[in-house]
LONUMI-278408 format. One record per residue (C-alpha): z negated, x negated, y negated. Coordinates in Angstrom, 3 decimals. Layout:
BEGIN
<r up="Z" east="X" north="Y"/>
...
This chain:
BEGIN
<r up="0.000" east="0.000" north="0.000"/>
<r up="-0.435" east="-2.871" north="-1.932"/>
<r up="-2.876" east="-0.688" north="-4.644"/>
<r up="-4.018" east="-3.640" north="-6.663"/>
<r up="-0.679" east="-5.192" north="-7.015"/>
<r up="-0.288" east="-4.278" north="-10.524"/>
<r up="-3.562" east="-4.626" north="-11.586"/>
<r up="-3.690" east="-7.959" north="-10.588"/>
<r up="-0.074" east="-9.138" north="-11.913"/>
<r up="-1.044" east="-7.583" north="-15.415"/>
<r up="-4.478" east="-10.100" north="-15.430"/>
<r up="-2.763" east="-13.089" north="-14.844"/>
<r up="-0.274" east="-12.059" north="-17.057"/>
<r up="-2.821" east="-11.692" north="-19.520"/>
<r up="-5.056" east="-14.355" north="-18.376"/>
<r up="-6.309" east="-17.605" north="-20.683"/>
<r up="-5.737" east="-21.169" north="-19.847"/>
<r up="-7.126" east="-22.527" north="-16.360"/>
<r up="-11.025" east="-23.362" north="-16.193"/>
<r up="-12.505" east="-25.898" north="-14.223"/>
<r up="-11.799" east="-26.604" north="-10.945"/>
<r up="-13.578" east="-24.104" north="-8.830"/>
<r up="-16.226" east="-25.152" north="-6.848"/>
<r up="-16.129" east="-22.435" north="-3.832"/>
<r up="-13.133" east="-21.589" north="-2.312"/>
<r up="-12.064" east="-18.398" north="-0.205"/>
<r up="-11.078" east="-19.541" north="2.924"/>
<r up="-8.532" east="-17.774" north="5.513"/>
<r up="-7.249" east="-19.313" north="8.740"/>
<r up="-3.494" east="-18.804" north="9.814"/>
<r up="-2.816" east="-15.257" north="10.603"/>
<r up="-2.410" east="-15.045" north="14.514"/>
<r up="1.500" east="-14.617" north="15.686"/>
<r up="3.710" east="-15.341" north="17.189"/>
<r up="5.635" east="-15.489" north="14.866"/>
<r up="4.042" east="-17.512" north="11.926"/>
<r up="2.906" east="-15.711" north="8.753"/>
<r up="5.001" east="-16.935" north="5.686"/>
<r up="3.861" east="-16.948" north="1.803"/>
<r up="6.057" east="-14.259" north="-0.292"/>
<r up="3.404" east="-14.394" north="-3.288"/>
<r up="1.605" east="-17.195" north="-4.742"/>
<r up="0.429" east="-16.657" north="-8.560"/>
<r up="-2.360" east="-18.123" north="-10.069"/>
<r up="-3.422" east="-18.101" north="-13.588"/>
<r up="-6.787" east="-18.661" north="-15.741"/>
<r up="-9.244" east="-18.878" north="-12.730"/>
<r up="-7.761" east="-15.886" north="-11.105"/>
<r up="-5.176" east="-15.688" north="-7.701"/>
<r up="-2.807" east="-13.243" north="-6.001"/>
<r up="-1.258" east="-14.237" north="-2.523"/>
<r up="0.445" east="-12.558" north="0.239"/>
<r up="2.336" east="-13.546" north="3.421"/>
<r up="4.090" east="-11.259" north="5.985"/>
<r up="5.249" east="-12.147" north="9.558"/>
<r up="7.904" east="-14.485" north="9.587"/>
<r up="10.343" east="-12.552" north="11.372"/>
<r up="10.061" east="-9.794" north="8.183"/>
<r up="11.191" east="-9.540" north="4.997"/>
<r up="10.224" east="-8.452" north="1.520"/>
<r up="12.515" east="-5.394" north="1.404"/>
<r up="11.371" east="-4.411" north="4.545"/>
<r up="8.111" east="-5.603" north="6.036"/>
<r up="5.222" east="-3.354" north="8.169"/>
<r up="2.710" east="-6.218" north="8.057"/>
<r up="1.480" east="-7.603" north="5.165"/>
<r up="-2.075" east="-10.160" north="4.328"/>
<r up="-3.135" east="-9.943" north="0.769"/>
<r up="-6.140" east="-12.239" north="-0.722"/>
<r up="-6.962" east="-12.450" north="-4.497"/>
<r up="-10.400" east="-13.294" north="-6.516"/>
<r up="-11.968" east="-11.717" north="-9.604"/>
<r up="-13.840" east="-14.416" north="-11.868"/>
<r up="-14.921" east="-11.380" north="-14.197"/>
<r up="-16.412" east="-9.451" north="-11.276"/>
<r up="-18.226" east="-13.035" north="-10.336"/>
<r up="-21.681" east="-11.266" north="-8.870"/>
<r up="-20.439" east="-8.226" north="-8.239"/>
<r up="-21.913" east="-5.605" north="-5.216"/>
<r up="-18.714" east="-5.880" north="-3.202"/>
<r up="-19.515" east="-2.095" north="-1.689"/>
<r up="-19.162" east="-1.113" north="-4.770"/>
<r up="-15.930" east="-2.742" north="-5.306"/>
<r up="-14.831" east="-1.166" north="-2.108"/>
<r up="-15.526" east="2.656" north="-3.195"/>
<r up="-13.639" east="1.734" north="-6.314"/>
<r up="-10.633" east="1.015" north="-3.712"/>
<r up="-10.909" east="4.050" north="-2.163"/>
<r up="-11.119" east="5.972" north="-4.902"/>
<r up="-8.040" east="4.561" north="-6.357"/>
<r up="-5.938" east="5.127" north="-2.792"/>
<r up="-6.391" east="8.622" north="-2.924"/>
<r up="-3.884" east="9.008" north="-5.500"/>
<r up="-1.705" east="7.109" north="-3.572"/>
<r up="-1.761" east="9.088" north="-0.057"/>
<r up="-0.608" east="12.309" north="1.017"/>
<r up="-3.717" east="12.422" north="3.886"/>
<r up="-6.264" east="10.047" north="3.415"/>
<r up="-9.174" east="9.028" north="5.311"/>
<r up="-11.537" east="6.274" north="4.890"/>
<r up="-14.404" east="4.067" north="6.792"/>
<r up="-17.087" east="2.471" north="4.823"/>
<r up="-18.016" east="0.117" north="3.039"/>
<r up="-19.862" east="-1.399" north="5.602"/>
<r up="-22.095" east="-3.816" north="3.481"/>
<r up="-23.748" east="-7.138" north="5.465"/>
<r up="-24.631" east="-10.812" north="4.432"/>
<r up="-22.529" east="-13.448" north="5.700"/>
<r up="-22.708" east="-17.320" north="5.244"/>
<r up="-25.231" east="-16.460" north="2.291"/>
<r up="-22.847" east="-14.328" north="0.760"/>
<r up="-22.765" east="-10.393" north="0.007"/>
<r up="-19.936" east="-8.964" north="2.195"/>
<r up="-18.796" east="-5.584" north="2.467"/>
<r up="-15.736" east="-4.120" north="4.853"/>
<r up="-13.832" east="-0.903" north="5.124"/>
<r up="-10.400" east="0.888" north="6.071"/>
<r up="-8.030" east="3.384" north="4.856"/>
<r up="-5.916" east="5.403" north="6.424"/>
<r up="-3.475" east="6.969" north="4.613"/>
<r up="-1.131" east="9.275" north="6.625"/>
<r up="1.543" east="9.051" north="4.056"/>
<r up="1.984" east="6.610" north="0.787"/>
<r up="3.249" east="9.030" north="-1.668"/>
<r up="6.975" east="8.455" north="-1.928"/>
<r up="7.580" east="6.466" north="1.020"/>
<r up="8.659" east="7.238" north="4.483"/>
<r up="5.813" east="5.919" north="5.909"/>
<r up="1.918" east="5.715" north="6.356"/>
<r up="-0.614" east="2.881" north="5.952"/>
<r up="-3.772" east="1.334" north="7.869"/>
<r up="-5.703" east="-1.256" north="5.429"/>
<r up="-8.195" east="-3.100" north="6.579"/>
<r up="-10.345" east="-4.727" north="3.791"/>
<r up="-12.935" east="-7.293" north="3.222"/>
<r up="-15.192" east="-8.198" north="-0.113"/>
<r up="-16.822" east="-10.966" north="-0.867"/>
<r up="-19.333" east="-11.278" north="-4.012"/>
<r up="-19.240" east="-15.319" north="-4.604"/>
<r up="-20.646" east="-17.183" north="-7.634"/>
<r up="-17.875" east="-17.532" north="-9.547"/>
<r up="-15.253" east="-14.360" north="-8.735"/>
<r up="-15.620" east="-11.152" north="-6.369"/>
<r up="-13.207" east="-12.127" north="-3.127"/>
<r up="-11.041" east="-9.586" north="-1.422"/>
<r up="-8.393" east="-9.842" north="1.720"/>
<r up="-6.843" east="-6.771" north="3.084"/>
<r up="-4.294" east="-6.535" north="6.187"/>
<r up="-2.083" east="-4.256" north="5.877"/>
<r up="-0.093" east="-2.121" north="8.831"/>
<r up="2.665" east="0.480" north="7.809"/>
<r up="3.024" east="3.405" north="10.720"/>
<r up="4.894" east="6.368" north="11.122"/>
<r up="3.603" east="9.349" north="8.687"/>
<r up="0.899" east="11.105" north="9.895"/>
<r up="-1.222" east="14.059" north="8.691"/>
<r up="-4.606" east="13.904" north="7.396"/>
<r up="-4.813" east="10.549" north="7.490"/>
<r up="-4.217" east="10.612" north="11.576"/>
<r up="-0.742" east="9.123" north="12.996"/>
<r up="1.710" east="10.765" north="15.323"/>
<r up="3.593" east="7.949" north="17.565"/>
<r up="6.324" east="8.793" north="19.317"/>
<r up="5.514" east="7.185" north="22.750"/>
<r up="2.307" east="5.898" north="24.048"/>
<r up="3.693" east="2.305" north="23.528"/>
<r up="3.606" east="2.830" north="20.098"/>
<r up="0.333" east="4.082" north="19.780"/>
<r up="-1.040" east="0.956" north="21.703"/>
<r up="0.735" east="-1.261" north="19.749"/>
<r up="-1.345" east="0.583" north="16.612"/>
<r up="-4.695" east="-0.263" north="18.135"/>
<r up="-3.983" east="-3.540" north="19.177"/>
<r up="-2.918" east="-4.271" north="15.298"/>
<r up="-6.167" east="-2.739" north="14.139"/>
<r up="-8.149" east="-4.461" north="16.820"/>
<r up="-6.346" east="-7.864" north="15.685"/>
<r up="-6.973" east="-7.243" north="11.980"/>
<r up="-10.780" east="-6.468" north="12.348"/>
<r up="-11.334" east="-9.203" north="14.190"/>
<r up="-9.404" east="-11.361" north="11.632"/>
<r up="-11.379" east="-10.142" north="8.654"/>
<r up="-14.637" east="-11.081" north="10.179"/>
<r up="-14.391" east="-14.108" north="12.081"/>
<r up="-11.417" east="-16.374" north="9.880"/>
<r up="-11.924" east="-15.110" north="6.005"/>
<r up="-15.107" east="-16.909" north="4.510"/>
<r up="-16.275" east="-18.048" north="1.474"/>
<r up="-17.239" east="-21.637" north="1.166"/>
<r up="-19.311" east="-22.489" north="-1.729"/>
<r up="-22.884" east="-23.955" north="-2.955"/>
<r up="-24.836" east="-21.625" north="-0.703"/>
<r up="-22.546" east="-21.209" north="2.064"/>
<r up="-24.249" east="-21.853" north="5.355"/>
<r up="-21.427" east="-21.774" north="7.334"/>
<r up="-20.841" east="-24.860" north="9.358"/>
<r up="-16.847" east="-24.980" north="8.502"/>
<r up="-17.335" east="-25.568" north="4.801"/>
<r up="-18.740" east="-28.789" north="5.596"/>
């Protein structure tokens, strides 16, 4: 669904010269394939970041798969549920059938973490619907989110039809793969991380 696109390009549009090197760092390991995940987005501008990558064997006009990370120095602090409900809210304009899970708060590495998903039966003018699964990070210097992103056949109520049980397996396998992404390889390393791969 990509909600945050805009908002995002407009602040680094907008954004003032670069500050100091940043002292934690959001972390994400490669994106299990095959195939290998490749970059489409990389912008970075005044402290802040946007980046995505899509399977390799997709393209931008047409991809179903897509990883988005970005950071918010101004929201630096910030309860990450709280950044999630503010998500949500803002999908609903964007789905024709929306249901979500969460946020699912927890502490993490010495960090404030939160997680949820959306599922949006249809994104309003597109032929298609949308699973996102999200995670938020509250670091010391910028709020951290990823989201993985799965486009499906349009569903109702936020619940997909498939036409074949292959397809529906295929579904939960994503979903499966994308939770288990979110929470084991996305971390924040930083001054009061505690998690041995930031050393």
């Amino acid at each position: 669904m990509r909600t945050t696109v805009l908002a995002i390009a407009m602040a680094l549009g907008c954004a003032a010269a670069a500050n100091a090197a940043p002292k934690e760092r959001l972390v994400l390991a490669p994106y299990p394939g095959p195939p290998a995940w490749k970059t489409i987005t990389d912008k970075s501008a005044g402290g802040q970041f946007y980046r995505e990558q899509i399977p390799g064997n997709q393209t931008v006009d047409n991809f179903t798969d897509i990883l988005t990370w970005q950071n918010f120095p101004q929201e630096r602090g910030a309860d990450p549920s709280v950044y999630l409900r503010n998500v949500f809210q803002a999908a609903a304009g964007d789905c024709d059938g929306l249901r979500v899970n969460g946020p699912t708060a927890a502490m993490e590495s010495g960090y404030r973490v939160a997680y949820g998903q959306v599922f949006c039966g249809q994104q309003k003018g597109k032929p298609y619907g949308v699973n996102i699964f999200f995670k938020a990070i509250s670091g010391d210097e910028a709020l951290y989110s990823a989201e993985r992103d799965v486009h499906l056949p349009p569903g109702v109520r936020g619940v997909q039809s498939f036409a074949n049980v292959q397809q529906a397996q295929a579904a939960m396998k994503d979903q499966a793969a994308a939770n288990s992404y979110l929470a084991k390889s996305v971390y924040l390393c930083g001054a009061r991380a505690t998690d041995k791969r930031c050393r």
